[in-house]
C-alpha positions in Angstrom: 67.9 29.1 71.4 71.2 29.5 72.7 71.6 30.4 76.7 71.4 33.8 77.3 67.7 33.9 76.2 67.0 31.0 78.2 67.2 33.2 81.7 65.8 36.5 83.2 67.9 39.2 81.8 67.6 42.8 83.8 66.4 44.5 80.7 63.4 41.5 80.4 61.2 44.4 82.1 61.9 46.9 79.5 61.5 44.9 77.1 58.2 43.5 78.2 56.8 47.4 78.7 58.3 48.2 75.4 56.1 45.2 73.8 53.0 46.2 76.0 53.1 50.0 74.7 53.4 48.5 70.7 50.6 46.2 71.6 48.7 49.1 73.3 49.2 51.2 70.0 48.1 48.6 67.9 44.8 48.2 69.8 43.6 51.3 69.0 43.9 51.0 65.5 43.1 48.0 64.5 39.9 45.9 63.9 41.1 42.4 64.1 44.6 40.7 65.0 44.8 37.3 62.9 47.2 34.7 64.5 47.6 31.2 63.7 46.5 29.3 66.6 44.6 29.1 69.5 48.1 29.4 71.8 48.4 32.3 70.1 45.6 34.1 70.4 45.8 33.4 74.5 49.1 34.8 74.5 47.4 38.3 73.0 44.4 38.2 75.5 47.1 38.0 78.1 48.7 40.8 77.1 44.8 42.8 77.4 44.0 42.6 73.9 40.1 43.2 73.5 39.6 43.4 69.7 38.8 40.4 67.6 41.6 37.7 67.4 41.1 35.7 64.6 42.7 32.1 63.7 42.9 30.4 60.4 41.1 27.3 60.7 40.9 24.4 58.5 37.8 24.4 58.3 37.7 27.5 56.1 39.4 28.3 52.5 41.6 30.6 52.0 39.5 32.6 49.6 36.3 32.2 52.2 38.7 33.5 54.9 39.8 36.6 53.2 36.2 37.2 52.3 35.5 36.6 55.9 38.0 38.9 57.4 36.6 41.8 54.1 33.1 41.2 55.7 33.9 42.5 59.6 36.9 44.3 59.6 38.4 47.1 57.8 42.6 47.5 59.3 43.9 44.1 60.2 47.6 43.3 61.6 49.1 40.0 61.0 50.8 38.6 64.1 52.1 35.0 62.6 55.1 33.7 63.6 58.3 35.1 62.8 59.6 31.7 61.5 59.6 30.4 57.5 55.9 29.0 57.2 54.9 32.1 59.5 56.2 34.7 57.0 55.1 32.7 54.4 51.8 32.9 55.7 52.2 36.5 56.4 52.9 37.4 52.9 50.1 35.2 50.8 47.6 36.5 53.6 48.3 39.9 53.4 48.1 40.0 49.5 44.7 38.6 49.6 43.7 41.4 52.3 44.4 44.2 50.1 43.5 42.9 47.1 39.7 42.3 48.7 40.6 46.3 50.1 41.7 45.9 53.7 44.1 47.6 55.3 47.0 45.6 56.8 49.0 46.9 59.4 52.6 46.1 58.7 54.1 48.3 61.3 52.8 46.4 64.0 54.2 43.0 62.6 57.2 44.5 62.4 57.4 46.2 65.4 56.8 43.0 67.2 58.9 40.9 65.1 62.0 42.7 66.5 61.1 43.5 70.5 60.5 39.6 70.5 63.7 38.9 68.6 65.6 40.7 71.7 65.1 37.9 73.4 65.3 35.3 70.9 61.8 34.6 70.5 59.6 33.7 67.1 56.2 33.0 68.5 53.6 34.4 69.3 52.9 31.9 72.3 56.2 32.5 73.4 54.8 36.3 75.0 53.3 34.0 77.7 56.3 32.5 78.9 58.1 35.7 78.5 55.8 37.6 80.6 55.8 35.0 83.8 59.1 35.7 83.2 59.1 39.3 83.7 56.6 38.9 86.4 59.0 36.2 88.2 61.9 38.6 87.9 59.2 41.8 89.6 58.5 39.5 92.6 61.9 38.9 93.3 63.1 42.2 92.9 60.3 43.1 95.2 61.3 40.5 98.0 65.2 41.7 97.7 
């Protein structure tokens, strides 16, 4: 990360809004958000998200998962991380969805995938330590 992402940056509020409004979006159209681990999925229910977060545990295949997801949910978005094994991920995952006839919301990912990469970020987690952030950044403002 080099240092201007490492600070508050004025625009950290847009930014932040912009994210919350995708998120927003995505929530009313999606049944189910998979992510890849439990840091993850806090970050979304941070953010206010109240449908089914999902996380690929090891305790289930990756054919029983797909059938899984196939069983409850209908439109899915894929929120991995943005870095290689993430996208990796991503792209096997997403195959399998559709091929057992679930819709995968790629718009979403993408959306995501570049308001995080404002600010240099690849993770999902990472929302949560953006957003005290942005929060920090409102206090002050509102002390000044």
């Amino acid at each position: 990360m080099n240092k201007s992402n490492r600070g508050v940056r004025e625009d950290d509020c847009e930014i932040y809004l912009e994210l919350v409004s995708v998120v927003q979006e995505m929530c009313d159209l999606v049944d189910a958000v998979v992510v890849e681990g439990v840091h993850d999925k806090e970050a979304l229910k941070g953010m206010g998200i109240t449908k089914d977060i999902v996380t690929f545990s090891s305790g289930f295949s990756f054919v029983d998962f797909v059938d899984y997801l196939r069983r409850r949910h209908k439109r899915i978005v894929i929120l991995t991380d943005f870095d290689r094994a993430g996208k990796r991920f991503n792209k096997k995952l997403s195959a399998g969805l559709e091929r057992a006839g679930i819709k995968v919301e790629w718009r979403y990912r993408k959306e995501i995938g570049r308001i995080l990469g404002i600010r240099g970020l690849k993770c999902i987690e990472s929302i949560n330590s953006f957003r005290n952030k942005v929060f920090a950044l409102q206090e002050l403002n509102h002390r000044i």
